[in-house]
GUMAR-372173 format. One record per residue (C-alpha): x, y, z. Coordinates in nm, 3 decimals, always signed. Example, Ala and Ser with C-alpha at 12.3 -4.5 7.8 and 13.67 -1.06 7.14 Angstrom:
# residues 2
{X: +1.230, Y: -0.450, Z: +0.780}
{X: +1.367, Y: -0.106, Z: +0.714}
This chain:
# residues 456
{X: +0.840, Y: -0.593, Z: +2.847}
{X: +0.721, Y: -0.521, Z: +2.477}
{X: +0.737, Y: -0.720, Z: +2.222}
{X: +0.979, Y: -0.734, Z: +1.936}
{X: +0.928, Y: -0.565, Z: +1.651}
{X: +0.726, Y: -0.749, Z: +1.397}
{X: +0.774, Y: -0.660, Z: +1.007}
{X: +0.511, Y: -0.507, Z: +0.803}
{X: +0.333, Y: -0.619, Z: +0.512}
{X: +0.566, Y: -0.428, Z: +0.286}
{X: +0.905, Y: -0.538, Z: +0.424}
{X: +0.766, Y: -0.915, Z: +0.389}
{X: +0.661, Y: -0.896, Z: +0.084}
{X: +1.014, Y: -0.721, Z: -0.039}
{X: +1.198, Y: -1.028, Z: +0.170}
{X: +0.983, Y: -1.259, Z: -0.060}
{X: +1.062, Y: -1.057, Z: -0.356}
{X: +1.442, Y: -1.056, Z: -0.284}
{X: +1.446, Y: -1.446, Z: -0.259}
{X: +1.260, Y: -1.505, Z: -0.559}
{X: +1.475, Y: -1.261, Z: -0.776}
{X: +1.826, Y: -1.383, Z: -0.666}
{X: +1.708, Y: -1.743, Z: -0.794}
{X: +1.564, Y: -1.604, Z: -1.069}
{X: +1.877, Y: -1.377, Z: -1.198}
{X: +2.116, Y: -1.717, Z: -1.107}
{X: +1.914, Y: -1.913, Z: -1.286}
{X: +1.888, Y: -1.665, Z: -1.587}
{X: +2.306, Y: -1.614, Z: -1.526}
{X: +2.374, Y: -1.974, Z: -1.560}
{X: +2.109, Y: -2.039, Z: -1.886}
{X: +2.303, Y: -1.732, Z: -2.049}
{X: +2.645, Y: -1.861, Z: -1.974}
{X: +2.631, Y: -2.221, Z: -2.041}
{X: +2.312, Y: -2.313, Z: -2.276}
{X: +2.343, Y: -2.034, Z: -2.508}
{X: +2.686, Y: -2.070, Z: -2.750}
{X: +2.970, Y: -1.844, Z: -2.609}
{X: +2.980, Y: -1.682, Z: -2.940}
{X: +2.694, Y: -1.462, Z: -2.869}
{X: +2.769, Y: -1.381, Z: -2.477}
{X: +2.836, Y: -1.075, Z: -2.399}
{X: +2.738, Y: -0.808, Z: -2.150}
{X: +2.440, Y: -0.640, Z: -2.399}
{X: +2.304, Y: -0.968, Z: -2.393}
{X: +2.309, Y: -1.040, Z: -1.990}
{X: +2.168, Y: -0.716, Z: -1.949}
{X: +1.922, Y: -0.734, Z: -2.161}
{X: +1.784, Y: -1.090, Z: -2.087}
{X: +1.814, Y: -1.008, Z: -1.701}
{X: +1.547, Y: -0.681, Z: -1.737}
{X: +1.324, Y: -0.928, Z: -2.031}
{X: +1.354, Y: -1.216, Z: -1.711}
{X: +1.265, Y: -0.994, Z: -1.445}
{X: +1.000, Y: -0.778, Z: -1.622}
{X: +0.828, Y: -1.112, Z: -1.732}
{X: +0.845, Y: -1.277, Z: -1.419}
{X: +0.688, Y: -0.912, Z: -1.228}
{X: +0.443, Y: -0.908, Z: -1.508}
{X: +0.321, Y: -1.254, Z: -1.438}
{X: +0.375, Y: -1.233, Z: -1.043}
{X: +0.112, Y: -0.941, Z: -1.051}
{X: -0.108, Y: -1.030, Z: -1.251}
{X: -0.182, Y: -1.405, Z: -1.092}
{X: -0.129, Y: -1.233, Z: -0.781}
{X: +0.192, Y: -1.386, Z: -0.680}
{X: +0.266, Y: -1.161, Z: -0.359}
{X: -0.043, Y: -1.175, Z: -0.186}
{X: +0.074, Y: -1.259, Z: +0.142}
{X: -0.273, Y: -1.445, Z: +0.263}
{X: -0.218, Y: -1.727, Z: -0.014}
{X: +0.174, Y: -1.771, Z: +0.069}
{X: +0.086, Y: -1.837, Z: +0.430}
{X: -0.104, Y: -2.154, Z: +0.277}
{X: +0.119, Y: -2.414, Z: +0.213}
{X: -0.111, Y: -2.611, Z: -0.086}
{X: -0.082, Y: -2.236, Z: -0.254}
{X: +0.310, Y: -2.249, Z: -0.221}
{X: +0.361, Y: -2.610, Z: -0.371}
{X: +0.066, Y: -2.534, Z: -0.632}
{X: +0.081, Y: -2.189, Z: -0.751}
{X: +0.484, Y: -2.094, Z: -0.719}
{X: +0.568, Y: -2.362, Z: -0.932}
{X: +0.308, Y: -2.311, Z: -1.220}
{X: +0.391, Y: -1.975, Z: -1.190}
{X: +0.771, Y: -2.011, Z: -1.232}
{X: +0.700, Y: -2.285, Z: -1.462}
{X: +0.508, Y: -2.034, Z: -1.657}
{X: +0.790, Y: -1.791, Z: -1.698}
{X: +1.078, Y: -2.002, Z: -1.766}
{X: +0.863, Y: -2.175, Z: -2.063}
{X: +0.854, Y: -1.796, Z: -2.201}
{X: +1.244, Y: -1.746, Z: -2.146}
{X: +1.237, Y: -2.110, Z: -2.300}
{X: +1.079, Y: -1.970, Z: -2.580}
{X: +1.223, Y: -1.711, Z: -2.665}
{X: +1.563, Y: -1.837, Z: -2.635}
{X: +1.498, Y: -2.071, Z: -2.898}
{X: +1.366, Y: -1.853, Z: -3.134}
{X: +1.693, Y: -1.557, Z: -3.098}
{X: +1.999, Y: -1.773, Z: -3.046}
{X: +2.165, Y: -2.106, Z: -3.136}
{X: +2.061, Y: -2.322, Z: -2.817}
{X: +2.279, Y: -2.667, Z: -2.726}
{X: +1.952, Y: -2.851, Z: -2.597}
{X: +2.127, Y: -3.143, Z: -2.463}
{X: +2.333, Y: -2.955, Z: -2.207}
{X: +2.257, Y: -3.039, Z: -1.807}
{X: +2.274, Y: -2.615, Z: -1.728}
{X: +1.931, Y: -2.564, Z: -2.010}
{X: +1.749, Y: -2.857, Z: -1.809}
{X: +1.849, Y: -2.760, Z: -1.461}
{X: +1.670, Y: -2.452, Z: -1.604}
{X: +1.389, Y: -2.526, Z: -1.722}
{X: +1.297, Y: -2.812, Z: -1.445}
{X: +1.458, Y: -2.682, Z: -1.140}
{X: +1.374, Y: -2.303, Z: -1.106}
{X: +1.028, Y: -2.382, Z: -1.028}
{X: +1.146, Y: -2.608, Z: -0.756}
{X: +1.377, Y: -2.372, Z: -0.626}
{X: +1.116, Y: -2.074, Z: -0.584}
{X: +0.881, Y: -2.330, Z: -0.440}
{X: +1.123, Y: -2.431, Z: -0.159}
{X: +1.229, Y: -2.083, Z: -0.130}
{X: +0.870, Y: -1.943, Z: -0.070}
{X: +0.768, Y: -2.286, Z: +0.141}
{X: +1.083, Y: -2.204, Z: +0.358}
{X: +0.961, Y: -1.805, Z: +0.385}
{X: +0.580, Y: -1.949, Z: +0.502}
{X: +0.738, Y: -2.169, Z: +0.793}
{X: +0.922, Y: -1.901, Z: +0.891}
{X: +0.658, Y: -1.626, Z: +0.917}
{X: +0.449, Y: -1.913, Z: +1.090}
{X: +0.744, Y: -1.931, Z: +1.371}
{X: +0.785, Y: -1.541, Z: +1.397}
{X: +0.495, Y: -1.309, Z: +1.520}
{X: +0.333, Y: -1.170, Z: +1.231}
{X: +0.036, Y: -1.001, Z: +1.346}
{X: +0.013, Y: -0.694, Z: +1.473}
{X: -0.171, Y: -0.621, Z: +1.877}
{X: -0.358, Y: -0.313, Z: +1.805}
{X: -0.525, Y: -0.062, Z: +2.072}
{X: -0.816, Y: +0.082, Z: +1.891}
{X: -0.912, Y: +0.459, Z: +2.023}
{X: -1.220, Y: +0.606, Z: +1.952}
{X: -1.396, Y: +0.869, Z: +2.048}
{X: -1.817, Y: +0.941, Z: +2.107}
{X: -1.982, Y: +0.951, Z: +1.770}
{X: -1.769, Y: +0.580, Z: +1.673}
{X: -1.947, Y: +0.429, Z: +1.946}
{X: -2.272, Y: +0.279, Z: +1.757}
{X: -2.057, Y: +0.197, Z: +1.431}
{X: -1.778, Y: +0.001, Z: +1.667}
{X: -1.809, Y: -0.326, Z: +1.584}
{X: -1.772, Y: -0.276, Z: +1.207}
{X: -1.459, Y: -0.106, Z: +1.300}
{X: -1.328, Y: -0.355, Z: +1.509}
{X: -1.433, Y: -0.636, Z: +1.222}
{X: -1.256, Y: -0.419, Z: +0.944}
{X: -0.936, Y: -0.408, Z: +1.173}
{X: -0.936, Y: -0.795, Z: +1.256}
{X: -0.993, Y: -0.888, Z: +0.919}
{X: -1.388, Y: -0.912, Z: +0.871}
{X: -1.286, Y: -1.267, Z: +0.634}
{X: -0.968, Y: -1.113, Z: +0.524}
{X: -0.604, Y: -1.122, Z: +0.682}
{X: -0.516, Y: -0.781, Z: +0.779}
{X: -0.201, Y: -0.907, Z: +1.034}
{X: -0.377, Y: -0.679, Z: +1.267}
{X: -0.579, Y: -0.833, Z: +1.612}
{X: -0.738, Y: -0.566, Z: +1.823}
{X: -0.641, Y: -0.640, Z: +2.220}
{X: -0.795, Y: -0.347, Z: +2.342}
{X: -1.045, Y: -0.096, Z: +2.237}
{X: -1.132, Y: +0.227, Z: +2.497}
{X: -1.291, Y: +0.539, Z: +2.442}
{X: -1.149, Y: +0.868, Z: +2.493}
{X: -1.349, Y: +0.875, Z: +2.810}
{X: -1.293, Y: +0.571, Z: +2.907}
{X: -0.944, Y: +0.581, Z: +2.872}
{X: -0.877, Y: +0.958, Z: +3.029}
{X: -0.915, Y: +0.751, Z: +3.424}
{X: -0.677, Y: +0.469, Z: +3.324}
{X: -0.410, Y: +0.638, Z: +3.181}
{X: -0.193, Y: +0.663, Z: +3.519}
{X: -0.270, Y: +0.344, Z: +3.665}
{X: +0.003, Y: +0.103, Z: +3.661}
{X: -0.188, Y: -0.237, Z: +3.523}
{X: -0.275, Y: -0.060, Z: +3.254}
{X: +0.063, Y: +0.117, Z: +3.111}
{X: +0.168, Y: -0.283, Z: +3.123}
{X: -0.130, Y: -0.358, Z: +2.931}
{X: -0.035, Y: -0.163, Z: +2.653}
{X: +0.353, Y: -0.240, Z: +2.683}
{X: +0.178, Y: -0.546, Z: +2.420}
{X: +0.075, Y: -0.328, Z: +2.185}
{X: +0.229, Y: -0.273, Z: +1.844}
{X: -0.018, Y: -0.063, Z: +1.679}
{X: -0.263, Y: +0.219, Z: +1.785}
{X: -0.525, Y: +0.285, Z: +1.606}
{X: -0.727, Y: +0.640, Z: +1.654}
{X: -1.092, Y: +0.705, Z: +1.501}
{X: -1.130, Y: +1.047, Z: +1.621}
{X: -1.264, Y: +1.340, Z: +1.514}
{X: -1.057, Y: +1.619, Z: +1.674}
{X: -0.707, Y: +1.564, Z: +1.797}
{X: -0.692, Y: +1.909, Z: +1.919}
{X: -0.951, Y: +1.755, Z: +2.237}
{X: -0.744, Y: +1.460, Z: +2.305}
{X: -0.695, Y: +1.457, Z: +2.743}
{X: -0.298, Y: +1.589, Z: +2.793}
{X: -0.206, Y: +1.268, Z: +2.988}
{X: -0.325, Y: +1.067, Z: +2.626}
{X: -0.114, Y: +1.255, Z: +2.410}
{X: +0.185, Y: +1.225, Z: +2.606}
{X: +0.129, Y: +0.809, Z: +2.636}
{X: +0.085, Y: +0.817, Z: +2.211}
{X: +0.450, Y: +1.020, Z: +2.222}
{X: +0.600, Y: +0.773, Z: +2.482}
{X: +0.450, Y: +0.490, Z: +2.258}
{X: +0.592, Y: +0.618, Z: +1.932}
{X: +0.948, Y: +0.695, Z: +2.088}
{X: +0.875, Y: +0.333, Z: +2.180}
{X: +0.834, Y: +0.237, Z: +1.844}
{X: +0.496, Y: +0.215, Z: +1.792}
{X: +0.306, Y: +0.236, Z: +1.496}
{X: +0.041, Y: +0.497, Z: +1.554}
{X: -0.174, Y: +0.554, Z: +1.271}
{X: -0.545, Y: +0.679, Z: +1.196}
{X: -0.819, Y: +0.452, Z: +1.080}
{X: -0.863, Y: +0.593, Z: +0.749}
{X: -0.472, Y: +0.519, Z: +0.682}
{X: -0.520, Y: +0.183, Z: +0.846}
{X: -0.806, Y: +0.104, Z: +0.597}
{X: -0.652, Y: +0.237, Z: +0.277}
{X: -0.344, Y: +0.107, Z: +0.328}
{X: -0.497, Y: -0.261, Z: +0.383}
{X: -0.787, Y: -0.196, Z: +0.177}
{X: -0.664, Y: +0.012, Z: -0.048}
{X: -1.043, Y: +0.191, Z: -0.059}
{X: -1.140, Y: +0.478, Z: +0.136}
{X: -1.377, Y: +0.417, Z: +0.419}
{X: -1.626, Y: +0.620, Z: +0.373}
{X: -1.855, Y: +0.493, Z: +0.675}
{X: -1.626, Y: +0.738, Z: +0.871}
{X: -1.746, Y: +1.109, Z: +0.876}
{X: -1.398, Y: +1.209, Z: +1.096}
{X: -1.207, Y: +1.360, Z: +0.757}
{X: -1.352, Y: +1.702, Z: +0.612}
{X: -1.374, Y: +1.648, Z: +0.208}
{X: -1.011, Y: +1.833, Z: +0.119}
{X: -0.898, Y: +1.581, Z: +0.339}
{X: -1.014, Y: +1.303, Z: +0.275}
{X: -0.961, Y: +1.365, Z: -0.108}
{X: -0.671, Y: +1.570, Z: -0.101}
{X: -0.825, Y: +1.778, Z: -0.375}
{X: -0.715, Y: +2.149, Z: -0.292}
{X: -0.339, Y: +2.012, Z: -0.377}
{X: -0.448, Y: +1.887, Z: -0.653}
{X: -0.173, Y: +1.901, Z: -0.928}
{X: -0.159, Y: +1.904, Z: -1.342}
{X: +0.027, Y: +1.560, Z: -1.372}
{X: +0.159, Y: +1.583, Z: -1.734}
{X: +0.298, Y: +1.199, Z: -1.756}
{X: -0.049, Y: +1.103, Z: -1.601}
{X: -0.200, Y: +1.320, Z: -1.893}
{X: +0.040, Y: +1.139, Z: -2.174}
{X: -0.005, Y: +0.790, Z: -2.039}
{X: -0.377, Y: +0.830, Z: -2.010}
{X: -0.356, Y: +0.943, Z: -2.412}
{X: -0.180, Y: +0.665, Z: -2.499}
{X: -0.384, Y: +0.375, Z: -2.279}
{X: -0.721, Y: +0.508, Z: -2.486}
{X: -0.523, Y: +0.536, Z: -2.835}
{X: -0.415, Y: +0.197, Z: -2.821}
{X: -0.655, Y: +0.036, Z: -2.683}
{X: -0.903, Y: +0.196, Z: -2.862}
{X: -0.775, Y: +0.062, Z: -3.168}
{X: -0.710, Y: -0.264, Z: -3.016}
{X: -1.054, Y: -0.312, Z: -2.898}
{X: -1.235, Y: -0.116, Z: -3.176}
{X: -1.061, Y: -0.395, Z: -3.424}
{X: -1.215, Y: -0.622, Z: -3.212}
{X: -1.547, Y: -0.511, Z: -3.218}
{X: -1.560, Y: -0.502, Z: -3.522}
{X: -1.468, Y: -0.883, Z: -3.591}
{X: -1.692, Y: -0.971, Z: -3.288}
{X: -2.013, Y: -0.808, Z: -3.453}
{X: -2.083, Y: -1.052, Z: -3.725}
{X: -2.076, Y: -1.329, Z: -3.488}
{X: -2.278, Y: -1.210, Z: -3.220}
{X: -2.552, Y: -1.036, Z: -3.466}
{X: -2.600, Y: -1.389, Z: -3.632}
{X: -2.617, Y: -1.595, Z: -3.283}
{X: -2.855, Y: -1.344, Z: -3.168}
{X: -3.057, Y: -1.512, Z: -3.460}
{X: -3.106, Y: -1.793, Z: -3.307}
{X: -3.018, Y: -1.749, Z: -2.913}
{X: -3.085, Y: -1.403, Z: -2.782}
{X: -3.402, Y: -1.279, Z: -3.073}
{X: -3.389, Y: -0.909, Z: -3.045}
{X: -3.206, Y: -0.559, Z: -3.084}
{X: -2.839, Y: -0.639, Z: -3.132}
{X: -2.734, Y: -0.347, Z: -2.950}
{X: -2.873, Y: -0.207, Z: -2.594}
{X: -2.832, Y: +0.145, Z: -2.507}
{X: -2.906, Y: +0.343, Z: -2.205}
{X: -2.820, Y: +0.697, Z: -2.073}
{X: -2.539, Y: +0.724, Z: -1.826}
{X: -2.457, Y: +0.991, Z: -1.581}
{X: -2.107, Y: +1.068, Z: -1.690}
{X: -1.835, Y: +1.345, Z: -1.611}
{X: -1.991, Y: +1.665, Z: -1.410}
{X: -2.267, Y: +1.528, Z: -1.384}
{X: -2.363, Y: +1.492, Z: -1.772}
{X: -2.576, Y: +1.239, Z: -1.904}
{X: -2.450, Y: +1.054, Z: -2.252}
{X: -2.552, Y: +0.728, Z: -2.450}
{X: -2.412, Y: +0.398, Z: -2.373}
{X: -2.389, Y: +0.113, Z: -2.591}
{X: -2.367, Y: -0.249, Z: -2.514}
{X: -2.462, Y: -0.584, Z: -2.682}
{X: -2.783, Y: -0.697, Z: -2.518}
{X: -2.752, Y: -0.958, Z: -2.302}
{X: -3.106, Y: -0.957, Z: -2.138}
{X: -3.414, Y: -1.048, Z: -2.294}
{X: -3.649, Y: -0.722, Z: -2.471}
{X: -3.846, Y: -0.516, Z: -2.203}
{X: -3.614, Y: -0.656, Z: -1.924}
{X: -3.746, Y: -0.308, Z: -1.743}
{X: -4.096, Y: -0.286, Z: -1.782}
{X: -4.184, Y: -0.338, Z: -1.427}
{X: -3.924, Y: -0.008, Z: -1.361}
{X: -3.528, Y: +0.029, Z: -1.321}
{X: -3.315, Y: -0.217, Z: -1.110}
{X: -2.982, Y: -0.345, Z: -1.065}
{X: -2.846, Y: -0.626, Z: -1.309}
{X: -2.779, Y: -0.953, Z: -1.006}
{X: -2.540, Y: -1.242, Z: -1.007}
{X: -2.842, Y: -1.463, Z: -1.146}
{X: -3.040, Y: -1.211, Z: -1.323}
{X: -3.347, Y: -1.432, Z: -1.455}
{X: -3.373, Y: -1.153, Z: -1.707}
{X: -3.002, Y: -1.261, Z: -1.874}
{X: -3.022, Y: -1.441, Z: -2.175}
{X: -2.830, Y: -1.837, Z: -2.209}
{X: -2.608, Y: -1.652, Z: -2.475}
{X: -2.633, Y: -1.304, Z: -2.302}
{X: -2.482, Y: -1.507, Z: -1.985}
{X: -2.171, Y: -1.637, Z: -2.229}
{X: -2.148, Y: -1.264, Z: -2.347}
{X: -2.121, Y: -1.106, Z: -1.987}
{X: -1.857, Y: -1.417, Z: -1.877}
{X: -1.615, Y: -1.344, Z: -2.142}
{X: -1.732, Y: -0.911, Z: -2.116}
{X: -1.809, Y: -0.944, Z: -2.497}
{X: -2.139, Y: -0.712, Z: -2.415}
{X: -1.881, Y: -0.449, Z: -2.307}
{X: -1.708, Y: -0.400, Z: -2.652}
{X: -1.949, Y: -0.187, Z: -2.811}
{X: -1.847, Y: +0.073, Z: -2.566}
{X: -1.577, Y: +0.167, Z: -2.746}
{X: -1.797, Y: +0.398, Z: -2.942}
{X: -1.859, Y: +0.627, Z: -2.591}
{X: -1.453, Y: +0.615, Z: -2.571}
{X: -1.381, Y: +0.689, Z: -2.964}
{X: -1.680, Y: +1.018, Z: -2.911}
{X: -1.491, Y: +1.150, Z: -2.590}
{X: -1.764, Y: +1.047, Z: -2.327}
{X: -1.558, Y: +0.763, Z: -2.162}
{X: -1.231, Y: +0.653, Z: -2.069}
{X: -1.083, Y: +0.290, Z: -2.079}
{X: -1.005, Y: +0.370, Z: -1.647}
{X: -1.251, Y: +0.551, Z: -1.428}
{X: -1.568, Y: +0.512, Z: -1.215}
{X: -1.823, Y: +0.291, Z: -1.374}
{X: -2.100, Y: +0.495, Z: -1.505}
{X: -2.449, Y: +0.443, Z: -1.346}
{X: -2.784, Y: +0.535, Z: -1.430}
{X: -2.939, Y: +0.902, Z: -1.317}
{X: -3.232, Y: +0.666, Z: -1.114}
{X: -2.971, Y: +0.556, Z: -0.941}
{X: -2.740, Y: +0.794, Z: -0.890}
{X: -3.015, Y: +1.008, Z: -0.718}
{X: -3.081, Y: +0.757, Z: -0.501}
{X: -2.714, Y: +0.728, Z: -0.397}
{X: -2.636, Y: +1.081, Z: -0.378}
{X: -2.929, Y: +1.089, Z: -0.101}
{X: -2.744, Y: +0.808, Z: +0.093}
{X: -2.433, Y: +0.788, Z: +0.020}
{X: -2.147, Y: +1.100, Z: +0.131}
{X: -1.917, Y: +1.165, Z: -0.157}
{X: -2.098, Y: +0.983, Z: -0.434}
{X: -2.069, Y: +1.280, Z: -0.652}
{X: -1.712, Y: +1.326, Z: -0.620}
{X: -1.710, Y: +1.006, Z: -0.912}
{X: -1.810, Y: +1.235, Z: -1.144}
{X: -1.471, Y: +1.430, Z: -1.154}
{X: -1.349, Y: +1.228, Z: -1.423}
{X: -1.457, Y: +1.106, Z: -1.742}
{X: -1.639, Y: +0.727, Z: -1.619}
{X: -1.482, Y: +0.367, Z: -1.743}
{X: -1.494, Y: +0.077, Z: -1.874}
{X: -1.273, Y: -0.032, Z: -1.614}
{X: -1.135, Y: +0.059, Z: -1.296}
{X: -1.035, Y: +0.030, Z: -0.955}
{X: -1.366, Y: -0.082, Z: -0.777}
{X: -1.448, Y: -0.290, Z: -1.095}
{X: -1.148, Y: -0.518, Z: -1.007}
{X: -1.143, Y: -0.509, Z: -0.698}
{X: -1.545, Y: -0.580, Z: -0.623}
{X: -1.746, Y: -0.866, Z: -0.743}
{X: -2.049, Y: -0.715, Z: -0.929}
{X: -2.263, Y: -0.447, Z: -0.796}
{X: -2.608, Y: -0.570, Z: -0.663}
{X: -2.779, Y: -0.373, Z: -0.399}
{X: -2.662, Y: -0.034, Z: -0.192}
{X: -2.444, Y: -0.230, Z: +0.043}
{X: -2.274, Y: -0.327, Z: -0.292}
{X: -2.250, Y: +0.031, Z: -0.426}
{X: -2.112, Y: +0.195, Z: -0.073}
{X: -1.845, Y: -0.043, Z: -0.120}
{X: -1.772, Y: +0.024, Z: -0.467}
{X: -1.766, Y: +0.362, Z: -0.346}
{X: -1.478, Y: +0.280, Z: -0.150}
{X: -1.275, Y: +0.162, Z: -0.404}
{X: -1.360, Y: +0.454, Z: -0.644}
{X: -1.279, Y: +0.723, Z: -0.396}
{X: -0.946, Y: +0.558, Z: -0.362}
{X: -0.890, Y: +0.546, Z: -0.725}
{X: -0.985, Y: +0.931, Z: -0.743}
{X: -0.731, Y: +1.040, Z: -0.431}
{X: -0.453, Y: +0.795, Z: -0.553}
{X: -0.476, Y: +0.799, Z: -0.958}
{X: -0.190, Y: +0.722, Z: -1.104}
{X: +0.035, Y: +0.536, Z: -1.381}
{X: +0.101, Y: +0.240, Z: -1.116}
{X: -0.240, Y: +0.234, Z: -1.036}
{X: -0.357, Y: +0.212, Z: -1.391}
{X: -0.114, Y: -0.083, Z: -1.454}
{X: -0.249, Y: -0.247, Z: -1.196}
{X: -0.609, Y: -0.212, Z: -1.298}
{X: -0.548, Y: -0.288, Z: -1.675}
{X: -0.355, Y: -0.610, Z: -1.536}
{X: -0.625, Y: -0.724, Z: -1.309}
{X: -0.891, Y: -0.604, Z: -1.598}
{X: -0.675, Y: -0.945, Z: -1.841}
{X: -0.716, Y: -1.198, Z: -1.569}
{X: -1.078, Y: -1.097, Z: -1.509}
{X: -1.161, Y: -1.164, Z: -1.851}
{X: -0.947, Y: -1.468, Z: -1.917}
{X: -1.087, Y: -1.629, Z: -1.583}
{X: -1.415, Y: -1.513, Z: -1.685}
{X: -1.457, Y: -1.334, Z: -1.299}
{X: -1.754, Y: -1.157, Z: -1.227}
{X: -2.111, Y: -1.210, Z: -1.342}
């Protein structure tokens, strides 16, 4: 007998995001109705605080990660986070409230507000955890593979199971295409996979797969069964492309013969480096004083670091940065920057925490040689050194490189060539999947790394 079926990621995370909203709106409902006078009600007002409310709350939710279903499982998360969180957001709402309309602060509907909508969400998400701890959650996977996965199988395995990260995913069984072919019509084993939710194929040509196998995959997904290939497994959990398997040809795997003119991508992008190249570029220009005259004393030196970059097709450019390391840091030859880099500076250590050293990029952005979002730029030593190892590593070179981006968010600091083929990942997942949601995301993620000072 199978199992029932068990919800994906996405349709938890929506149940979550239903519960929080319908507290959210009531509480935003009764704050409207009863704390603010009835003189100003009216629908233009509900309307408009509901979409401020919900885009604040979203806002904040994504950008402290509020969704991730790994921390919600853990209850100290729940108790801690929800209710700071909420907190957070109703203080803004608070706030602004004051500021636009005549507010009755003595009133029990303002205080049941401001006090009990983090409580509620906290319950509410505290009741969701239990839940999901009662139901199945993860998912029994049969993981198919075929002769040239074998010597890479345990890293594919790990990657499905979670290698230190909760994928809901547990391989049960794992065959071969070989291996499999005898079994297929034996009765101990069609029960064997009656437990399976998932199937999970690494193989390089379907068009070889035995008869008997593709007719137990069709049984299985008029079943109900999820069948999906690895790479889509990977991306979708990952969201990075895995390029330690060879089994996708390079249109596939980056989709780049349909590639498409996307004219709001074009306009957004515009915009993004516009404003924030006015944003930062005021900036950097109020940051210079200060860092030229602690360099004086703390960091004696160049002010400014620069360094050729490989950028778009392959190009090299100039890149500018406020030096962080001491003079000569490379006279013993080129090598990547580490976590604790006895070349970094005290005050070049403060500049890298808060990505002050970063700023004077701006001038690569204002001459047309970066971007704000893209691949990080590397060095041509290196990048000839990756392009020997590494499948793909040209393809970053499509677009104009970053200051931030996708594998810069999503991956701690790049150290050593396990660290790059990683980073890799990311960036070839940026490149197939680039879009206006996608940049959100990364400029989000890009404010909390720099106001939690992540990273080296």
């Amino acid at each position: 007998m199978s199992r029932p079926s068990i919800l994906n990621a996405r349709e938890r995370k929506f149940i979550l995001l239903v519960g929080d909203m319908l507290i959210i709106l009531t509480s935003l409902n009764l704050l409207i109705n009863y704390a603010i006078d009835k003189e100003y009600i009216s629908i233009g007002l509900k309307v408009f605080v509901f979409v401020f409310g919900i885009f604040i709350y979203s806002a904040l939710s994504y950008i402290l990660d509020f969704y991730n279903l790994e921390k919600v499982a853990r209850r100290r998360y729940v108790l801690s986070q929800s209710v700071y969180i909420t907190a957070l957001f109703v203080f803004l709402v608070f706030i602004f409230t004051v500021f636009t309309y005549d507010v009755s602060f003595w009133r029990i509907p303002l205080i049941s507000f401001l006090l009990l909508t983090p409580i509620e969400v906290g319950l509410w998400r505290l009741f969701f955890s239990n839940v999901f701890k009662i139901i199945p959650t993860t998912k029994n996977v049969f993981f198919l593979y075929d002769e040239s996965s074998e010597e890479n199988i345990k890293d594919y395995i790990d990657k499905i199971n979670g290698d230190g990260k909760n994928t809901f995913h547990k391989v049960k069984l794992t065959f071969g295409i070989g291996q499999i072919y005898p079994l297929v019509q034996k009765k101990a084993f069609v029960e064997a996979i009656q437990k399976i939710d998932t199937w999970i194929l690494n193989v390089k040509d379907y068009d070889k797969l035995p008869k008997d196998l593709e007719e137990l995959l069709l049984n299985s997904m008029l079943r109900g069964k999820e069948i999906i290939t690895y790479t889509s497994f990977y991306e979708n959990i990952y969201e990075a492309m895995p390029i330690s398997s060879h089994h996708h040809s390079f249109y596939e795997l980056l989709q780049l013969k349909n590639k498409k003119i996307r004219y709001l991508q074009v306009i957004f992008n515009f915009l993004v480096n516009f404003l924030l190249s006015f944003f930062v570029g005021v900036v950097f220009v109020m940051v210079c004083p200060f860092v030229w005259f602690l360099n004086l004393f703390f960091n004696k030196g160049p002010l400014f670091y620069t360094q050729e970059r490989v950028g778009q097709h392959g190009k090299e450019f100039k890149i500018y940065k406020f030096r962080s390391m001491v003079v000569d840091a490379e006279k013993e030859g080129a090598k990547m920057a580490t976590k604790n880099d006895s070349r970094i500076t005290p005050f070049g250590r403060i500049l890298r925490m808060f990505r002050i050293d970063e700023l004077p990029q701006i001038i690569s952005v204002i001459r047309g040689e970066m971007t704000f979002i893209g691949p990080r730029p590397e060095r041509k030593v290196f990048v000839d050194q990756l392009n020997d190892k590494l499948p793909f590593y040209g393809i970053r070179h499509l677009f104009k490189p970053g200051i931030t981006g996708w594998a810069q968010v999503k991956y701690k600091y790049g150290e050593d060539l396990e660290d790059s083929i990683r980073k890799l990942e990311y960036d070839l997942y940026y490149i197939k999947n680039r879009s206006i949601t996608l940049d959100l995301r990364i400029i989000f993620k890009t404010v909390t790394t720099v106001l939690f000072s992540r990273g080296v």
